[in-house]
Structures are given as C-alpha cells and as structure tokens.
Backbone as CSV, one residue per row, in Angstrom:
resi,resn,N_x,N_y,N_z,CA_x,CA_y,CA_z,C_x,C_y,C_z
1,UNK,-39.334,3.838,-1.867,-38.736,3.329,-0.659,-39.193,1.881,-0.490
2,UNK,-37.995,0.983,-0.161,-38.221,-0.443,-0.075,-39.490,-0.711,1.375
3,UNK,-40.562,-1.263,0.939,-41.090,-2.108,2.360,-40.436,-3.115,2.930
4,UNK,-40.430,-2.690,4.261,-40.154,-3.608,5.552,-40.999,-4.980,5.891
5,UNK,-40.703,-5.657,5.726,-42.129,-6.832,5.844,-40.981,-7.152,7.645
6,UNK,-42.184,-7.250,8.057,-42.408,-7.894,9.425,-41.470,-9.450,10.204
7,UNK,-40.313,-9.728,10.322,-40.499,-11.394,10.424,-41.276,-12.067,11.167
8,UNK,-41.763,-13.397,10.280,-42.369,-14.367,11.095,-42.683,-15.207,12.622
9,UNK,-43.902,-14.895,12.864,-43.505,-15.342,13.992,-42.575,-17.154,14.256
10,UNK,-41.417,-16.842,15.478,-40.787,-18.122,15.820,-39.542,-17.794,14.730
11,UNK,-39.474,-16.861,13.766,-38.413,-16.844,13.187,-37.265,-15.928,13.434
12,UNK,-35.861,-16.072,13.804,-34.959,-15.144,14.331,-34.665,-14.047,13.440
13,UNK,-34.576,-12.901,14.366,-34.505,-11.519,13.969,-33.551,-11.670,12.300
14,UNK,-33.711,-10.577,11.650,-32.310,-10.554,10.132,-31.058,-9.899,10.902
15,UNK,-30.144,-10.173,10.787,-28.860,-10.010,11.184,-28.498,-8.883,10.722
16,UNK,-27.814,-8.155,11.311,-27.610,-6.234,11.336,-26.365,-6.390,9.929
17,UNK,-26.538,-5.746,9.202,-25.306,-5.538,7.911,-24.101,-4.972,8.373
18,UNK,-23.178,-6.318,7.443,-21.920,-5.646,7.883,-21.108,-4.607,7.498
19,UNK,-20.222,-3.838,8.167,-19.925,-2.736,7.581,-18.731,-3.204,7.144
20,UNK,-17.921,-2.347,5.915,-16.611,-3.227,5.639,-15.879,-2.097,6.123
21,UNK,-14.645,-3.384,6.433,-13.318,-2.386,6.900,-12.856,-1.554,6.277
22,UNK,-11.957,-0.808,6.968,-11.227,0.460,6.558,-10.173,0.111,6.130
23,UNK,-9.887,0.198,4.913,-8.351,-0.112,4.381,-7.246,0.767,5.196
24,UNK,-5.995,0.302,5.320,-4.838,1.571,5.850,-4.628,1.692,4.539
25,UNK,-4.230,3.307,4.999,-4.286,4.768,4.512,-2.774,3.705,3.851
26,UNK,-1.283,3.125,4.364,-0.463,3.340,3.939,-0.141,1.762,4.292
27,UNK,0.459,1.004,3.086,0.767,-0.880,2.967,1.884,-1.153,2.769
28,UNK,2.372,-1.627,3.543,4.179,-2.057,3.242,3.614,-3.492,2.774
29,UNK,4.666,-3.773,1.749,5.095,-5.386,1.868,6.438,-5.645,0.794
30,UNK,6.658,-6.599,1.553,8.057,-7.267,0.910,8.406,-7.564,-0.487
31,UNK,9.031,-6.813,-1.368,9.049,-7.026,-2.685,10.348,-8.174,-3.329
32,UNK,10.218,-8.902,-4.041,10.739,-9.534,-4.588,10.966,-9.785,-6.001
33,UNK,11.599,-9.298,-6.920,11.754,-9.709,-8.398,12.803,-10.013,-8.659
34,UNK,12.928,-10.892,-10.003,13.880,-11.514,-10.931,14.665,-10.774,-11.579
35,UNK,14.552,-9.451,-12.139,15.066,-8.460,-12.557,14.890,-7.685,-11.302
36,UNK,16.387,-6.732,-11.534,16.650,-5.998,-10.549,15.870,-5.095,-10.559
37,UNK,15.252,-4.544,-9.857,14.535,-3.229,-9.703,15.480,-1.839,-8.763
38,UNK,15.334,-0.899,-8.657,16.263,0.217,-7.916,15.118,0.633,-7.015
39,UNK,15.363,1.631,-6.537,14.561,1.786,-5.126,14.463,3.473,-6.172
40,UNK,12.845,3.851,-5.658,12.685,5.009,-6.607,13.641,6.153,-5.398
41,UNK,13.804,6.484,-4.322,13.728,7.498,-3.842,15.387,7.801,-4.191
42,UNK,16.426,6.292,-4.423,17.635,6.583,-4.700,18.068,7.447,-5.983
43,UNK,16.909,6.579,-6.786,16.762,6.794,-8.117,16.727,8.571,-8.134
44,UNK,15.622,9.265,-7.303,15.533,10.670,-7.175,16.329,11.323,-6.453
45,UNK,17.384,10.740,-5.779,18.591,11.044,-5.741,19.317,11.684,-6.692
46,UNK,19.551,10.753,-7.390,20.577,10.950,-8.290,20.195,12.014,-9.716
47,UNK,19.016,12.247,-9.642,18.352,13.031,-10.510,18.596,14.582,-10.018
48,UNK,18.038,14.518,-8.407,18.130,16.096,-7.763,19.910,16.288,-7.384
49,UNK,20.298,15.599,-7.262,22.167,16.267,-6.594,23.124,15.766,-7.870
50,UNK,22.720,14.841,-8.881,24.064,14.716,-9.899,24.291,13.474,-9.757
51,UNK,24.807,12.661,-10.614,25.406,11.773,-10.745,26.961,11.914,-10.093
52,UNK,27.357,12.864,-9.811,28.965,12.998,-9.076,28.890,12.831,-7.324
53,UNK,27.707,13.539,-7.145,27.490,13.771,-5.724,26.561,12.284,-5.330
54,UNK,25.803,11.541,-5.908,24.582,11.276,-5.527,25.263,9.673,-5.160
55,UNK,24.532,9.223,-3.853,25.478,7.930,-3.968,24.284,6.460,-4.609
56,UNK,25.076,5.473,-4.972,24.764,4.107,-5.913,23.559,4.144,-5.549
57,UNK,22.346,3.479,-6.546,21.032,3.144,-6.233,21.531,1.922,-5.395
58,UNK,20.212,1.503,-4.610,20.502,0.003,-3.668,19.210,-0.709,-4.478
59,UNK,19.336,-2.080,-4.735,17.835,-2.323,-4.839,16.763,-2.244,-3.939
60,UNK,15.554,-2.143,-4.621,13.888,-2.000,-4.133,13.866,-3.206,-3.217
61,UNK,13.698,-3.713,-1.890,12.885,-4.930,-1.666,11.481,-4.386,-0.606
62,UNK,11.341,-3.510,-0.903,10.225,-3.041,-0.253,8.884,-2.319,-1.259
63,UNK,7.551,-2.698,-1.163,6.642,-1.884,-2.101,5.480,-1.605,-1.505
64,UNK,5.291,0.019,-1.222,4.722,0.751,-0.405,3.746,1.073,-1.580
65,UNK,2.172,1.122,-1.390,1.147,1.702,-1.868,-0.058,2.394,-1.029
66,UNK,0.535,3.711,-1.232,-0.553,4.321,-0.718,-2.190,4.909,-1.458
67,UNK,-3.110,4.310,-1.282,-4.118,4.710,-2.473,-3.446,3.944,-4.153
68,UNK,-3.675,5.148,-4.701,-3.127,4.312,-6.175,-1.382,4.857,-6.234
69,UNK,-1.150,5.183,-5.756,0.128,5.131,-5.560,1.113,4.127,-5.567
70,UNK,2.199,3.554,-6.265,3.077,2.684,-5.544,4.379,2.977,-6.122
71,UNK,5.080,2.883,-4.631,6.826,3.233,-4.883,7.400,1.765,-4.379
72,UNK,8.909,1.597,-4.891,9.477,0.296,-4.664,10.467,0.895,-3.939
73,UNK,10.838,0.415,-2.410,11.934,1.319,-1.648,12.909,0.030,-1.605
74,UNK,14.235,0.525,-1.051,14.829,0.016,-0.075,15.009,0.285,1.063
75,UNK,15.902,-0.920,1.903,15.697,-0.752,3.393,15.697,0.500,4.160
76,UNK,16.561,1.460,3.496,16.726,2.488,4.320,15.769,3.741,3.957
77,UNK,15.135,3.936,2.499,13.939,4.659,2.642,13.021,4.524,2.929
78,UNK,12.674,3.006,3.138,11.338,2.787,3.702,11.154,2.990,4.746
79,UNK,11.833,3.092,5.761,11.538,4.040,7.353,11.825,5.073,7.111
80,UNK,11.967,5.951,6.113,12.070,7.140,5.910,10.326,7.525,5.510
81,UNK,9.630,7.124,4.556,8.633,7.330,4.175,7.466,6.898,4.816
C-alpha cells in the first residue's frame, strides 16, 4: 500500500482526482461519403420480405454506434432506432 506523505506546511491541499465521464450508451452523427453507401436497416429489408415486396434502399447519411457496434441509417430509420 502506497504511503501518504503529509503536505507541507503553507502548501495547498492535492486536488481531488478526476473522475472521467460517462460515454452515451448510444451516438448519432452525420455521415457523409463519396461512394454511395445504403442504409443497413433498408438493406434488411429487402433481405427479410423479397426483392418484389421490399421497397428501394435510400442512402445512409446517418452513423449510429452503440458500444462497438456501428450501423449507417437513413433519415427515416434513424428515429426508428
């Protein structure tokens, strides 16, 4: 166990340690690329109902990471998720 040494007299107290913040649980931000990207949840659209039923991917401009997670949405799944 580390010793405590005493401070000096006339010298100001050591300053209490900081604690670090809490990351959010869930991070939006605005995505932008040069190549088109699709929005994954359309993308799983079209995987679960068919290509007949399932309607057009839209592009991604949204990229949500939760933990190590990251999905690329568009406008309308990202207030979904």
């Amino acid at each position: 166990m580390p010793r405590v040494e005493p401070p000096l007299p006339g010298m100001p107290e050591p300053a209490a340690p900081v604690t670090p913040k809490a990351r959010p649980a869930r991070r939006v931000a605005r995505f932008r690329s040069k190549n088109r990207t699709l929005c994954g949840d359309c993308c799983a659209l079209i995987h679960a109902l068919g290509v007949e039923l399932a309607p057009f991917p839209r592009a991604a401009k949204w990229r949500v990471s939760t933990g190590t997670t990251i999905a690329y949405l568009c406008d309308l799944h990202v207030e979904d998720s």
